[in-house]
N, C-alpha and C positions, 0 to 999 in steps of 0.2 A: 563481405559487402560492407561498407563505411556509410557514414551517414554524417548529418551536417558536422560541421568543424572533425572528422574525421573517427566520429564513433562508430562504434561495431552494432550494426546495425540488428545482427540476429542475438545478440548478446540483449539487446535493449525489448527484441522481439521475446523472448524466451522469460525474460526476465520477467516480464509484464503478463505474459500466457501463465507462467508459474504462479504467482502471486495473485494474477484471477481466479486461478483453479483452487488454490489457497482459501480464498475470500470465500466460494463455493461451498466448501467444507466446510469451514468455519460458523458462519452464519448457517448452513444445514442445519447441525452439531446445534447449535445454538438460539436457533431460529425462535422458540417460544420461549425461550428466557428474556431473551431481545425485543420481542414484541410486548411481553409483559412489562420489561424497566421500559421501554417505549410509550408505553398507554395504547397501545393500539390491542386491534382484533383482526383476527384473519381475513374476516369477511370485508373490514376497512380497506386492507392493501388490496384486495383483488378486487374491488371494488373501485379506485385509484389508477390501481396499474394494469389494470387488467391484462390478457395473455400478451403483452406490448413486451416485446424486448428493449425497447427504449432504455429500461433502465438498467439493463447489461453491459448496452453498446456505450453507452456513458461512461459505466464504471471501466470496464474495458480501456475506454480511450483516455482515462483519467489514470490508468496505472501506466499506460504506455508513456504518456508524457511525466510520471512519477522517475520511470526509470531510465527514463531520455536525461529528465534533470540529473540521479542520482547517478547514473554514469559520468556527466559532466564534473560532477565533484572528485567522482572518482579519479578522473584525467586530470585535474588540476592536484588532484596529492600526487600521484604520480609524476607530475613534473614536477614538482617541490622536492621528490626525495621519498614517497612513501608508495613504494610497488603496488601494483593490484594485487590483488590475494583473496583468497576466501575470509581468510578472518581480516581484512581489513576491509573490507567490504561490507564486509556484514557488521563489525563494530560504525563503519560509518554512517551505514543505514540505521543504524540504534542511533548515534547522536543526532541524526537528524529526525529519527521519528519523535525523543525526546526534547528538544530545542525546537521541533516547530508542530510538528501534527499532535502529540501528545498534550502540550502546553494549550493547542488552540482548541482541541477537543476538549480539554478540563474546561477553559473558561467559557465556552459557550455551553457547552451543558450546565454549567453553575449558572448563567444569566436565562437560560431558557426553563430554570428550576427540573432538568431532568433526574431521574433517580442514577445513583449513584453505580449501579449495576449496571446501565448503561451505557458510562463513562468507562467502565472496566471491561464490558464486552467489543466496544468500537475501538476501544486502545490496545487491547490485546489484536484484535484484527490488524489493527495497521502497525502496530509492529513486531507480526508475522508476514506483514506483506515487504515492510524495509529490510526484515535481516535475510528474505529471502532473496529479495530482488537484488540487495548490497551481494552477498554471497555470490551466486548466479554470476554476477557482473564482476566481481571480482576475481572468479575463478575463470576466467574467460581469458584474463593475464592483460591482453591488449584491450584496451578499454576502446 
């Protein structure tokens, strides 16, 4: 199944279900070290969010168009000359979680004075979500 300008529709689907289920984990795994560099308390969030998938279907829909974008890249080295592939995919997902998400996580946690360990827990998150979702989409071949 193809999707706008001719991407792989279940490649961008997969991509993005991985990479949430990822995030899943992760934050699990990590959840009161996070709330801690955060300033928050448990009873804050549920208190906030309460049992509201809202903020699921969000994240959800914000890796789907993560991996809509990073397929797109992907097609565009691929018509320059540089195959999909597992490891170029996933190395492309590194440069761009480096040059944009990681760069823009460091400078708002610095203007927002957050602690330092919470720069390192949201940055590790999202790039396990890119060399996932780069990987995934790369090993797909047809972008």
């Amino acid at each position: 199944m193809t999707f706008f300008a001719g991407l792989n529709a279940w490649a961008i689907l997969f991509a993005a279900a991985a990479s949430f289920i990822f995030g899943g984990v992760w934050y699990g795994i990590l959840s009161k070290p996070w709330m801690l560099a955060a300033g928050l308390r448990p009873e804050e969030i549920e208190r906030a969010s309460g049992p509201s998938p809202r903020p699921f279907v969000i994240a959800f829909l914000a890796q789907l168009v993560m991996a809509w974008m990073l397929a797109g890249v992907l097609l565009h080295l691929a018509r320059g000359g540089i195959p999909a592939s597992t490891l170029n995919g996933a190395v492309s997902g590194f440069c761009v979680w480096l040059g944009f998400i990681a760069s823009a996580l460091v400078v708002n946690h610095q203007f927002q004075m957050r602690k330092p360990m919470l720069t390192i827990i949201d940055c590790g998150h999202w790039l396990g979500v890119m060399l996932i979702q780069g990987a995934i989409l790369g090993a797909f071949g047809r972008i």
